[in-house]
C-alpha positions in Angstrom: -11.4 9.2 6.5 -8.3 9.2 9.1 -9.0 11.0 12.4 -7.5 13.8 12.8 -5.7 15.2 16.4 -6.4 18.8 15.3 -10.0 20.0 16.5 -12.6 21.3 13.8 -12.7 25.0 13.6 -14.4 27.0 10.1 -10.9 29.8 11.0 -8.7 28.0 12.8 -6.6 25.1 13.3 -6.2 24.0 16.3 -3.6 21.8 18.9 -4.8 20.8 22.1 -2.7 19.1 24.7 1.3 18.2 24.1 2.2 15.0 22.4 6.1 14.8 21.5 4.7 12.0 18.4 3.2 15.2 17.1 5.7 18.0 17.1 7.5 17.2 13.5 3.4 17.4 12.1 2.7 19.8 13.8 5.3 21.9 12.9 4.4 21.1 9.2 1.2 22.2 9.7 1.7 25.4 11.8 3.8 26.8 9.1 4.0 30.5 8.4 5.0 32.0 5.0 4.7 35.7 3.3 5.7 34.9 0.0 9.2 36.0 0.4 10.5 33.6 3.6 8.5 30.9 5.3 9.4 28.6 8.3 8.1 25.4 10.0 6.1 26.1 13.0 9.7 25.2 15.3 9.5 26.4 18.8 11.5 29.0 19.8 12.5 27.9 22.9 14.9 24.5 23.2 13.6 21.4 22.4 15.5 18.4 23.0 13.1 16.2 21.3 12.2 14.7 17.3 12.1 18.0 15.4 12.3 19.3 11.5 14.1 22.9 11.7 13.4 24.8 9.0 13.2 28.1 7.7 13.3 29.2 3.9 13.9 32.1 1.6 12.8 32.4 -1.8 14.7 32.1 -4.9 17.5 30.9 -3.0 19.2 27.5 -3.6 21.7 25.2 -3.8 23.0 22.4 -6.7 23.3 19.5 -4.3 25.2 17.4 -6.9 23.0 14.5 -8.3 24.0 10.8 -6.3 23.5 7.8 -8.6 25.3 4.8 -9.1 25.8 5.8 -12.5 25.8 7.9 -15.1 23.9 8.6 -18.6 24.7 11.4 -21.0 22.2 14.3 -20.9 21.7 13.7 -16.6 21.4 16.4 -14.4 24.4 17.8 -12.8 22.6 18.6 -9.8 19.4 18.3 -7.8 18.7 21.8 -6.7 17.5 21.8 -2.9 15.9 24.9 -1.6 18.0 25.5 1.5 17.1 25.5 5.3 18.6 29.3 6.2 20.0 30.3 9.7 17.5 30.9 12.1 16.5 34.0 14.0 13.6 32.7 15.8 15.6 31.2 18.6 14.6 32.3 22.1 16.1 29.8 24.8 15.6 30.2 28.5 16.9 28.8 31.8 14.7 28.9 34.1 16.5 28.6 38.0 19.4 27.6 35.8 16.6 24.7 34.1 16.6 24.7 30.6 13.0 25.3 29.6 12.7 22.1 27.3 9.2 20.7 26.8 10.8 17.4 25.8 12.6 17.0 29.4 10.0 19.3 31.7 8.7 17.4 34.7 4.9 18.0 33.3 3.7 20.0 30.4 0.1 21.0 31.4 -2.4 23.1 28.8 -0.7 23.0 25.8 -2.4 24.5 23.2 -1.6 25.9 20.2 -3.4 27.9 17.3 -3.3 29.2 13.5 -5.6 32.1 12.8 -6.1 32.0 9.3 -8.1 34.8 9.1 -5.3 36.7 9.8 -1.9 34.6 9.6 -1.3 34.7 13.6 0.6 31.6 15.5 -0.3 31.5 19.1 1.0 29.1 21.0 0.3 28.5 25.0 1.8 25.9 27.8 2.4 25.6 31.8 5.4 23.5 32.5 6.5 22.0 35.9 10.1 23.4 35.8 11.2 22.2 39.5 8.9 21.2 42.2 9.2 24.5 43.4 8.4 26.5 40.0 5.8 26.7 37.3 5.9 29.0 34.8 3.6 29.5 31.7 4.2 31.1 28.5 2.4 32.6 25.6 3.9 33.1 22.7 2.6 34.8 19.0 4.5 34.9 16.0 3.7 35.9 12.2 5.3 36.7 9.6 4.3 40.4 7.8 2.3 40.1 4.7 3.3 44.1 4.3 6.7 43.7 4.8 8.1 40.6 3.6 11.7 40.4 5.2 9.8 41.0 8.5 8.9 38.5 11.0 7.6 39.5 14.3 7.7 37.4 18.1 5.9 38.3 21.2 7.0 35.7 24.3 6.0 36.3 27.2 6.7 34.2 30.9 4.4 34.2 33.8 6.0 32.4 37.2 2.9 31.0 38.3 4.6 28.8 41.0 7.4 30.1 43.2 9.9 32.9 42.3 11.9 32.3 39.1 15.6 34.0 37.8 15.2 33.7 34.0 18.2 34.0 31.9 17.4 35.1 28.3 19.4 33.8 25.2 18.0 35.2 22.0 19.9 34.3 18.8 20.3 34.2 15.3 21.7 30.7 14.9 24.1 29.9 11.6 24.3 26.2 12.6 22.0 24.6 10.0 22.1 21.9 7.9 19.1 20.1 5.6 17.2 17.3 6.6 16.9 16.5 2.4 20.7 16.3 1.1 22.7 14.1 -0.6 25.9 14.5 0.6 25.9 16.5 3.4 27.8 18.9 2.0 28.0 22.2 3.7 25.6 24.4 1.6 26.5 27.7 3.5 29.8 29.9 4.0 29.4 32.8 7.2 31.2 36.1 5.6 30.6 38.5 8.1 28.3 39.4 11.9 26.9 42.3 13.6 26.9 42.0 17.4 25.5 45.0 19.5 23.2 45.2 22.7 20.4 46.3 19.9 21.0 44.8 16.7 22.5 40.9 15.6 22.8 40.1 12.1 24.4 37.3 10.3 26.2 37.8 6.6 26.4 34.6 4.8 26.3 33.5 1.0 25.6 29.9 -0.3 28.4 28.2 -1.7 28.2 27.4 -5.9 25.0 29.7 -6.1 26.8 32.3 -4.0 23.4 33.9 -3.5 24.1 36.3 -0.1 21.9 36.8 3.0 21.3 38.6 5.5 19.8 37.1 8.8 18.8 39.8 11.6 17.0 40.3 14.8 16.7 42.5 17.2 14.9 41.6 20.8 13.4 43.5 23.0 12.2 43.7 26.8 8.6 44.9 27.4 8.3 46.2 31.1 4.8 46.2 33.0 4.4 50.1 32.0 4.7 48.9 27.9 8.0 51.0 27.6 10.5 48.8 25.0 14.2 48.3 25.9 16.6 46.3 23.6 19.6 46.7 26.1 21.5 43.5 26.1 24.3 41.7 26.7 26.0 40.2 23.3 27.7 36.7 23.3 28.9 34.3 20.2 29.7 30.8 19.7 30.9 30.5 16.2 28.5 31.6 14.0 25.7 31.9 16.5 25.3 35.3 18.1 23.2 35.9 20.8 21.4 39.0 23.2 21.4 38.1 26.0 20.0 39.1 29.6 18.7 37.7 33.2 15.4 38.9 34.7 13.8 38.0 38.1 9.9 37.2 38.8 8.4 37.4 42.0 5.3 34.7 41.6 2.4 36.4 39.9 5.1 38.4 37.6 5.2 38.4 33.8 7.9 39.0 31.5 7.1 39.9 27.7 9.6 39.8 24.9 9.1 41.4 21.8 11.7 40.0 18.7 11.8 41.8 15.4 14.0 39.5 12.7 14.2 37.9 9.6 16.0 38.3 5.9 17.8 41.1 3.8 17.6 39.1 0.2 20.9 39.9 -1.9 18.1 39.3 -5.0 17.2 42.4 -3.8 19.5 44.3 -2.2 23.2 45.0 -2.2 25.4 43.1 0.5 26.8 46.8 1.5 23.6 47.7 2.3 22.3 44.3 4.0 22.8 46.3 7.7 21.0 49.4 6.7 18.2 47.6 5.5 17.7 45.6 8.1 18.0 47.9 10.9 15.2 50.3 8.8 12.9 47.0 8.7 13.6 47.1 12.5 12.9 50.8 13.0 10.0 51.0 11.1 8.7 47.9 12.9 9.6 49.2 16.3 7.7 52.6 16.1 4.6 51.3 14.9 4.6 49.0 17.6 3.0 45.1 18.4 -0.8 46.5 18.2 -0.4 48.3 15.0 1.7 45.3 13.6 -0.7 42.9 14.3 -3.9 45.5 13.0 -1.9 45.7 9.4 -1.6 42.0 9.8 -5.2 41.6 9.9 -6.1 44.2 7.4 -3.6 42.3 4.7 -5.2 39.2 5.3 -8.5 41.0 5.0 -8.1 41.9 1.5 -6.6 38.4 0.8 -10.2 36.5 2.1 -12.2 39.8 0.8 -11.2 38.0 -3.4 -10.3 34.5 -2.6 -12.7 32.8 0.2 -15.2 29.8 -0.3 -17.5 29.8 2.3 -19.2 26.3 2.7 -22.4 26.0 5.4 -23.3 22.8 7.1 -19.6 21.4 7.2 -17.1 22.6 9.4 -14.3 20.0 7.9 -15.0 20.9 4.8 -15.0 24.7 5.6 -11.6 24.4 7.4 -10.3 22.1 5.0 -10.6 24.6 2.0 -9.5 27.5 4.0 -6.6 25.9 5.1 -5.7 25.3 1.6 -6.2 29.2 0.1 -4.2 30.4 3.3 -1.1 28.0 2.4 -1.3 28.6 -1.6 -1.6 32.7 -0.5 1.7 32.1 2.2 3.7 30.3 -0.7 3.0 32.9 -3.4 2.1 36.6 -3.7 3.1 36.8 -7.5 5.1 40.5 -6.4 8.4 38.6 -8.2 8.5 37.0 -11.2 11.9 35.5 -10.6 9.9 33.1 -7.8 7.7 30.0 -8.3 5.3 27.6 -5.9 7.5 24.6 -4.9 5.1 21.5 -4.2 6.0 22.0 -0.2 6.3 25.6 -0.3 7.8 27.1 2.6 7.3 24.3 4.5 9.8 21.4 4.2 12.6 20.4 1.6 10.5 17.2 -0.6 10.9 17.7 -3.7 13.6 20.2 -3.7 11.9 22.9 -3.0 11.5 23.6 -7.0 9.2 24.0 -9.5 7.2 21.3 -11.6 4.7 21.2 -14.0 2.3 21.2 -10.8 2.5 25.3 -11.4 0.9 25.8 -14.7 -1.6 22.0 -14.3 -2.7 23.2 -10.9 -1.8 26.6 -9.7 -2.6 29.0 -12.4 -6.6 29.0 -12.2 -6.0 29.5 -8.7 -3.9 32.7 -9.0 -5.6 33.8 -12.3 -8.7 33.9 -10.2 -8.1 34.9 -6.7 -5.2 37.5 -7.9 -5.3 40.0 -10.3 -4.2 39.4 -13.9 -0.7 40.2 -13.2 0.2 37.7 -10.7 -1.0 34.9 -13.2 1.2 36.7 -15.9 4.2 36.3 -13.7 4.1 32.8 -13.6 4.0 32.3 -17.2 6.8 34.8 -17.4 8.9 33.0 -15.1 8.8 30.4 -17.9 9.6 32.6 -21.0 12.6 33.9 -18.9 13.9 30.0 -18.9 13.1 29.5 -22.3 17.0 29.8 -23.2 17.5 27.1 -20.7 14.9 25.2 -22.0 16.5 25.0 -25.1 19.7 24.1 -23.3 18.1 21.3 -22.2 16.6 20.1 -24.9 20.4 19.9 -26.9 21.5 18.0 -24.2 19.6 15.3 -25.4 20.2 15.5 -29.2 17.2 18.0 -30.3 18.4 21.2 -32.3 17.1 24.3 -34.0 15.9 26.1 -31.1 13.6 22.8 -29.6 12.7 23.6 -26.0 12.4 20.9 -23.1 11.1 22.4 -20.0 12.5 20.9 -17.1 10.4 18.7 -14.7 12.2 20.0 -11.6 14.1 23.7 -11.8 14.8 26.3 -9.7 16.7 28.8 -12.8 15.2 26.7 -16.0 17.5 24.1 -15.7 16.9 20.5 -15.3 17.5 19.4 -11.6 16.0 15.7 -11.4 17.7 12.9 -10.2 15.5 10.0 -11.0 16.1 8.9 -15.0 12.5 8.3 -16.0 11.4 11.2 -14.7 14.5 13.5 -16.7 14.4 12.0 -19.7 11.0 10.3 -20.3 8.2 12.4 -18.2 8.2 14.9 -21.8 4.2 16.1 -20.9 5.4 18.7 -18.8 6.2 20.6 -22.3 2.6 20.0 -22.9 1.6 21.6 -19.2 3.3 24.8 -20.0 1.4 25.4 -23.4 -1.5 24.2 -21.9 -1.1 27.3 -19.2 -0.2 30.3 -22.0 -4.4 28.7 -24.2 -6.0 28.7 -20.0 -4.4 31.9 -19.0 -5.4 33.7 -22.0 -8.8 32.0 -22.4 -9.4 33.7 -18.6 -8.3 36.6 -17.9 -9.0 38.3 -22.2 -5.1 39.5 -22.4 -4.2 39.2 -25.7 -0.6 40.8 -25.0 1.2 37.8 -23.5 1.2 35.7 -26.6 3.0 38.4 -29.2 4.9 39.0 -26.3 6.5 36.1 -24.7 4.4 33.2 -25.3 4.2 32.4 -28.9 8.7 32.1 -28.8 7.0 29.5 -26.2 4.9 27.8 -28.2 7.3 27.6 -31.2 10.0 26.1 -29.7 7.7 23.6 -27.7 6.6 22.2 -31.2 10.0 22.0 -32.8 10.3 19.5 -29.4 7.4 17.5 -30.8 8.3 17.6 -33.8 11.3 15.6 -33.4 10.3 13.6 -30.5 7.6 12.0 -32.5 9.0 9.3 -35.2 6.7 7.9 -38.3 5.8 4.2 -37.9 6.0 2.1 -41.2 3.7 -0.5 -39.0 1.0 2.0 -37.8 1.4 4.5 -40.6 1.0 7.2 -38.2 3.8 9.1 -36.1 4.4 7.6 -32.7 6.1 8.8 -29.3 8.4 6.3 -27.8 10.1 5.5 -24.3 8.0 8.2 -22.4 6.8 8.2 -18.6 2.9 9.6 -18.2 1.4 11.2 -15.3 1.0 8.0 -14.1 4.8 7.6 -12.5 3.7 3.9 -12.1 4.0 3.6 -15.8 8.0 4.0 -17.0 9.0 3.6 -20.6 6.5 3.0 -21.9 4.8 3.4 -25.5 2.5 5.9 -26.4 1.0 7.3 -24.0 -2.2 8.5 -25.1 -2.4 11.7 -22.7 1.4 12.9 -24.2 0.4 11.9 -27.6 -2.6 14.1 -27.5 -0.6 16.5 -25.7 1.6 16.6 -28.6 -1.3 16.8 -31.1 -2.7 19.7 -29.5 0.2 21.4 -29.0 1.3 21.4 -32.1 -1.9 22.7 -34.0 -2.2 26.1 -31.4 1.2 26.9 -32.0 0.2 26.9 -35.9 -2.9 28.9 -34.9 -1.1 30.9 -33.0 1.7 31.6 -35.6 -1.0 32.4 -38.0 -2.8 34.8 -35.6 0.0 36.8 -34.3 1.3 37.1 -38.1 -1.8 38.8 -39.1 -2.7 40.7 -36.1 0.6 42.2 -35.0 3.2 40.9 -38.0 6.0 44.0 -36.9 6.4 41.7 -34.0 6.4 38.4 -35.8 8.9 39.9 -37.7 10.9 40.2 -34.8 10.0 36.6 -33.8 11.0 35.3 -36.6 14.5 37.3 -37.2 15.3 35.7 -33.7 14.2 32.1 -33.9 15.4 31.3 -37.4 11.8 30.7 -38.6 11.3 28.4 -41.9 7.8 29.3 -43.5 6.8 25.7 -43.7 7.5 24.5 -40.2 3.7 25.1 -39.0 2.2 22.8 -42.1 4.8 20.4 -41.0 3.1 20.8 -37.3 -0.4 20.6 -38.8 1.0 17.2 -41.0 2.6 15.1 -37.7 -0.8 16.5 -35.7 -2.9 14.8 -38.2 -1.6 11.4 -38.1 -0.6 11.0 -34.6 -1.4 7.8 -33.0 -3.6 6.9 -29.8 -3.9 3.4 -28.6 -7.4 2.1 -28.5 -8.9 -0.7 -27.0 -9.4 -3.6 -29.6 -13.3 -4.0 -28.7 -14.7 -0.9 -26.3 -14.7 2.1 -27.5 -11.7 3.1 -25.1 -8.3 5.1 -25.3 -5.8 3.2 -23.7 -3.1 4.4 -21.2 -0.5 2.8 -23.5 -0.1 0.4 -25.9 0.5 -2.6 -23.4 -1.8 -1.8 -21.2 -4.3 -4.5 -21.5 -1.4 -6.7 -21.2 -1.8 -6.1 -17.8 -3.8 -8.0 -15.4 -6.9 -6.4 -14.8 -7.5 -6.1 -10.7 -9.4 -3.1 -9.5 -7.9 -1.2 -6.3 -10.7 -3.3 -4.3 -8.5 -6.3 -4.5 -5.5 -4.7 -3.0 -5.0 -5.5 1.0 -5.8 -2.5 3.1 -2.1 -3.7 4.6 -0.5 -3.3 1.7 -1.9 0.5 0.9 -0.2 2.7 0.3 1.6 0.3 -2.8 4.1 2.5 -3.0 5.3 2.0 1.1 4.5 -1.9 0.8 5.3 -3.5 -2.7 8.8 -3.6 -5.0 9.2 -0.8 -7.6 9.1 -4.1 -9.6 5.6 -5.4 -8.5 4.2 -1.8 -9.4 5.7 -0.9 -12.9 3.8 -4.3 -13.4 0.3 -3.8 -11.7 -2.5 -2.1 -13.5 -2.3 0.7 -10.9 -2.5 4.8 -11.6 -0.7 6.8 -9.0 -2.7 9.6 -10.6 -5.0 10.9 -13.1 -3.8 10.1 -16.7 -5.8 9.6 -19.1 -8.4 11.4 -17.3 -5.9 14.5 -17.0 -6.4 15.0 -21.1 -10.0 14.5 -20.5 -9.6 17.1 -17.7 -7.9 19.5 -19.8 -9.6 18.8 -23.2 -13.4 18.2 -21.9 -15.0 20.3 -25.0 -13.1 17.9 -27.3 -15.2 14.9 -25.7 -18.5 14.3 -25.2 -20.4 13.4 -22.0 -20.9 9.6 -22.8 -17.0 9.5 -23.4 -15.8 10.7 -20.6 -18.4 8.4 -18.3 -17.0 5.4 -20.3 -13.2 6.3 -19.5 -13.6 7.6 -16.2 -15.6 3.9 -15.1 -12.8 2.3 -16.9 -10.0 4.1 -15.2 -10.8 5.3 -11.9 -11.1 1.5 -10.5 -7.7 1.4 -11.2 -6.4 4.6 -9.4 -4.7 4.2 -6.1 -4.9 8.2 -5.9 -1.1 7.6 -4.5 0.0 11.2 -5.7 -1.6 14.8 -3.9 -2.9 15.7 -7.5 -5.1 12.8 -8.3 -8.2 13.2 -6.3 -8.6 17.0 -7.2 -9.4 16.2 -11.3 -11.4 13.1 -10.1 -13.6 15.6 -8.6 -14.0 17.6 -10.7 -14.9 14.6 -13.3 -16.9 13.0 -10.8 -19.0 16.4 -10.5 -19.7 17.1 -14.1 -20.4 13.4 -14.3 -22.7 13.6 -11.4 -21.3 11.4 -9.4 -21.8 13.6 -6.2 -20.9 11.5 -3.6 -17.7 10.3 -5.4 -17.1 14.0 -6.3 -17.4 14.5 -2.4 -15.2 11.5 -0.8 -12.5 12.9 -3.3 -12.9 16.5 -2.6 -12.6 15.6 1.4 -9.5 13.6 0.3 -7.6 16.5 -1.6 -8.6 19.1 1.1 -8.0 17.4 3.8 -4.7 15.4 2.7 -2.4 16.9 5.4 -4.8 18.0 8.1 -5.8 14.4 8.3 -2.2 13.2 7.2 -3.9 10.3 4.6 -0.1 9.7 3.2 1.1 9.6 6.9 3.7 12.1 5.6 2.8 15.5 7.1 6.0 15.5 9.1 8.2 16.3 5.8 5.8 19.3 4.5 2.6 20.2 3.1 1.2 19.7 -0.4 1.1 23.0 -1.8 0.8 22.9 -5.1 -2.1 20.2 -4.8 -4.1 22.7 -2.7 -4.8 24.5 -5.7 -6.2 21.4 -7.2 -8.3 21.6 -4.0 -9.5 25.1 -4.6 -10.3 24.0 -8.3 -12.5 21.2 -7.0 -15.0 23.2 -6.0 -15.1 26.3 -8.2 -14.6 24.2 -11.2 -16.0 20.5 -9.9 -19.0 21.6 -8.1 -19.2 25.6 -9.1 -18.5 24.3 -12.9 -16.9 27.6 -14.0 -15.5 27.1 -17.4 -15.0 29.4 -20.5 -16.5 28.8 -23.5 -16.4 31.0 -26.7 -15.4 33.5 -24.4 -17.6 33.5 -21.9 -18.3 32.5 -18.5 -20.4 29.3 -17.7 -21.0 29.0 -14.3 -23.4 25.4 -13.6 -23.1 25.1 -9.6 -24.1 21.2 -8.2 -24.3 21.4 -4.6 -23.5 18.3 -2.3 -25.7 16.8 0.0 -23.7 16.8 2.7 -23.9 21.2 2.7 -26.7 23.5 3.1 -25.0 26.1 0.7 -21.7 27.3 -0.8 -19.8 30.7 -1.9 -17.2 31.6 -3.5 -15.7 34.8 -6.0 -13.4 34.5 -8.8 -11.7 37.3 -10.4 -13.0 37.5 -13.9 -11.5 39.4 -16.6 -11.0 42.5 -13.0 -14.7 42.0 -12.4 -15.1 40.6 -8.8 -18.2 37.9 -9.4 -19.8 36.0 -6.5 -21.6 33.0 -6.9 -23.9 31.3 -4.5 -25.7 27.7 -4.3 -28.1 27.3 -2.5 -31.1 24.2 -1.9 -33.1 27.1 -3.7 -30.9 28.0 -6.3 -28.0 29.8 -7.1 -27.1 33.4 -6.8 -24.6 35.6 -9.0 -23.5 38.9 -7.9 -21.0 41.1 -9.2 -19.7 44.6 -8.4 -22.4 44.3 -5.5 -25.0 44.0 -8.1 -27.1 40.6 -7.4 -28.4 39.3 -10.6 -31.4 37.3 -10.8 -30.3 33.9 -11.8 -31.5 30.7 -10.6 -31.3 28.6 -13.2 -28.2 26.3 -13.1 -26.4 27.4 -16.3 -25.9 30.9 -17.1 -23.8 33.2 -19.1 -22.6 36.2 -17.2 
């Protein structure tokens, strides 16, 4: 394991001393989000130094338009970045006409900073040697309201510990931004119109192509030594930057405390005319309830957020911190309140990726929300993707399918397909698979039978039209056979029959016949209605049932083995042992050439079908594929070490189970990918969550029930955790001695380590 710079704290994460190598990290991993907005943990005062500025909004986007050398028919237009917004957090200060810059002070003593996870509060603390004659120290807290989401709240305060001091205040919303991830450098945002009064500055702007519109606001405040609030300033702009300004003197010994109030009017949600209005009641509101009662509401959101969804883990503080600084990010990113939004794999907290959504949301992040969230806020993730379906389908005719065949896009932000890389676009097809893999685990949860009749069974349908004419019959192999495909395994392009899409395909092609036959018997006025829509032909599903049956998987010629591919034994056979430690990570060290070669998994492949489809294998099975595999596995993507967990614990392979579990959770607070500085890897923390509830708690359902078969490591005295099950609250607790079950505060007596609830 990497050491880590933060300190070990079961609530907290923790920065001691200043380090200017660490800022950029830092800022990654001091992030704030509330579902709606986020921002990297960017000071507020100037810093001169290697920063990432970034604050986001949800939903809103740009098409940055795709750059490649060339061209195929069927590419993306764009690649949809999620956009760095104007900034309101600015609060810049001369000091004795200094700039307070921790990048150029003459010494930066005590520097501490802090996340509260327990209750979503920044804190951040410093002395700095501003002249030889004047020291000042500041404390500064900052959140963002899990009540209120277009509220963001600041308290800065400035004590001259050393000499008098004339301050001169320069608060701002700032409309100078540009993205660090872009591939033009186009200008993504056009400034329409700005408020400028001694109490209130807000910032009108609207992206260009997407024209969504935006309202940026603040409003800052002066707290005097008797607690009475003043938000008298002067006003000043430069361009699109507008600024309250004032100057203040401190006798040594003296303090001054702002209080800044800011953040985003969403034209998603509101009308432009009344972007002002709304902002200034967000203000209001804010203002008479006051920092104290702010913060209290703060504390009592995040309450009720740990109340459902915290694992409490004994005799490991990195573990402990590890996991909680995984449910606090996943609960930041996504509150499920709007099903128009998604989980991007950095969240709020960088542009990687895009800021869009993959097939990381249904794989990874639905048990999480299914289980720590109630049954809606699951729902809305799968309706997210039945509102694209139309898209979908526009995708899928882009590359030649018809009759109402969906492809869901690997990357979107509105159902569209947004990728720029070729053999992701066109050949990484399982995603399809993901999607109806989500609608069987969603309803196999949470018991509602609605969604399917609903939305998902137009999901399902067109899904297996996909398959149905992605799959071609081999004379040679007299079976049907998928072609020119891209696995899990992104080390793997073009290849041939990937066994985990093939059996993808299978299985996705016989539950959309069940579920055809189901929702035609139990509610057939709606089937009716699907079928009037879709163009149904009453022998499509025994067509799905025919392909299903005689769909190939590549075997090994002598071990009783699936194989990856068909030319994967072609390959030679080194395990990840005989790779340097120099030249790890391959993917920073060796040619794109060198690796589409190697036998090297970036992640779980076939071990992702035997993740998903473990009652279709037995015991002995999986053992033989994951010793085959996992040797292989450089675990170069955030996803992989979560499923070989939870392999690794029903195998009982505990200590593996554990070095992987450590890896997942701990991927960014120990920075294994030496990558922290661009974001965090949201979407993978879910995988995180699901090693332990699922690795070592063993929660499955089967037949409709629950199965709970807890494995405790050796490295912990005990673990707890609760999952939402079907809007009963149940607790589950291993100890040495056993394990506990309560539910609805009832404590059942259960010991044994497989039970039924």
């Amino acid at each position: 394991m990497k050491n880590s710079y933060l300190d070990v704290n079961p609530w907290k994460i923790i920065e001691k001393g200043f380090n200017p190598n660490r800022v950029k990290s830092s800022e990654s991993i001091f992030s704030l989000g509330n579902g709606a907005m986020g921002q990297r943990a960017n000071f507020e005062e100037y810093y001169s130094g290697n920063t990432f500025q970034g604050s986001y909004i949800g939903g809103v986007y740009y098409p940055d338009k795709t750059r490649v050398g060339w061209w195929k028919n069927g590419y993306p237009d764009y690649f949809a970045k999620v956009l760095n917004a104007p900034s309101w957090i600015g609060i810049h200060l001369e000091i004795n006409k200094v700039p307070l810059d921790l990048n150029t002070c003459k010494q930066v003593n005590g520097f501490f900073r802090e996340l509260d996870m327990k209750t979503g509060i920044y804190t951040r603390f410093f002395e700095a040697q501003i002249t030889d004659d004047c020291r000042i120290e500041v404390m500064a807290k900052r959140f963002l309201s899990m009540d209120e989401g277009a509220l963001g709240v600041i308290h800065y305060s400035v004590k001259a510990l050393k000499g008098a001091c004339e301050i001169s205040i320069d608060s701002f919303v700032d409309g100078h931004i540009t993205n660090q991830d872009s591939n033009w450098d186009d200008p993504f945002w056009e400034h329409q119109q700005k408020t400028v009064s001694n109490e209130f500055i807000a910032l009108h702007s609207k992206t260009l192509k997407t024209e969504f519109e935006v309202c940026t606001f603040a409003q800052t405040n002066l707290i005097n030594r008797n607690e009475i609030i003043s938000s008298n300033f002067k006003t000043k702009e430069k361009a699109w930057r507008l600024s309250q300004c004032s100057s203040i003197s401190l006798a040594e010994g003296e303090k001054l405390t702002l209080l800044k109030f800011g953040g985003y009017i969403n034209g998603m949600n509101h009308s432009p005319s009344q972007f002002n209005t709304k902002a200034l009641a967000v203000i209001n509101h804010a203002k008479e309830k006051g920092f104290d009662k702010l913060i209290a509401d703060q504390k009592a959101s995040w309450a009720k957020v740990w109340k459902q969804s915290d694992i409490v883990i004994k005799g490991d503080d990195k573990a402990q911190q590890a996991i909680r600084f995984n449910i606090f990010q996943l609960n930041q990113t996504y509150n499920g309140k709007d099903a128009r939004l998604n989980i991007g794999p950095k969240g709020f907290t960088g542009e990687k990726y895009g800021g869009s959504t993959y097939w990381d949301t249904e794989a990874y992040c639905l048990p999480f929300y299914m289980a720590t969230k109630n049954q809606d806020i699951a729902r809305n993730l799968l309706k997210y993707r039945y509102e694209h379906l139309d898209k979908a389908i526009e995708n899928a005719k882009k590359l030649g399918f018809y009759n109402g065949a969906a492809l869901y896009p690997m990357v979107t932000m509105n159902g569209e397909e947004c990728h720029n890389e070729w053999e992701i676009t066109f050949e990484e097809i399982h995603r399809n698979g993901a999607i109806a893999f989500a609608i069987f685990n969603y309803e196999r949860f949470t018991g509602d039978t609605s969604y399917i009749p609903e939305m998902g069974l137009e999901v399902l349908i067109a899904i297996a039209r996909f398959w149905t004419q992605r799959v071609h019959y081999s004379d040679f192999r007299k079976a049907y056979v998928i072609l020119g495909v891209t696995g899990p395994n992104e080390y793997e392009n073009n290849v041939n029959n990937n066994w985990y899409t093939n059996y993808l395909a299978k299985w996705c092609l016989n539950y959309a016949k069940e579920q055809v036959l189901h929702v035609a018997v139990t509610n057939p006025k709606r089937f009716e209605e699907v079928k009037s829509k879709i163009n149904w032909k009453e022998d499509e599903a025994n067509e799905w049932e025919a392909i299903a049956a005689l769909m190939y998987f590549p075997k090994h010629p002598t071990e009783d083995l699936f194989l990856q591919q068909d030319g994967f034994l072609d390959k030679e056979l080194f395990p990840t042992t005989k790779i340097s430690k120099q030249e790890r990570p391959i993917n920073q060290y060796w040619s794109w050439d060198r690796i589409l070669r190697s036998p090297y998994i970036k992640q779980a492949d076939v071990l992702q079908g035997f993740y998903f489809f473990e009652d279709q294998f037995d015991i002995k099975s999986l053992e033989r594929h994951f010793d085959f595999y996992e040797p292989f596995t450089v675990h170069e993507s955030s996803l992989s070490p979560c499923v070989h967990s939870i392999l690794a614990s029903k195998l009982d392979k505990m200590e593996l189970a554990y070095s992987f579990y450590l890896q997942t959770s701990r991927l960014d607070l120990d920075d294994y990918n030496n990558e922290v500085e661009e974001g965090l890897h949201i979407t993978s923390m879910a995988g995180t969550w699901m090693s332990i509830v699922e690795g070592f708690g063993g929660v499955r359902v089967k037949n409709n029930e629950l199965h709970i078969n807890p494995k405790l490591p050796e490295q912990w005295k005990e673990y707890s955790f609760k999952i939402n099950f079907r809007g009963t609250l149940i607790k589950v607790q291993k100890t040495k001695g056993g394990t506990k079950i309560k539910h609805d505060n009832i404590e059942l007596n259960v010991f044994c380590e497989d039970k039924i609830i």
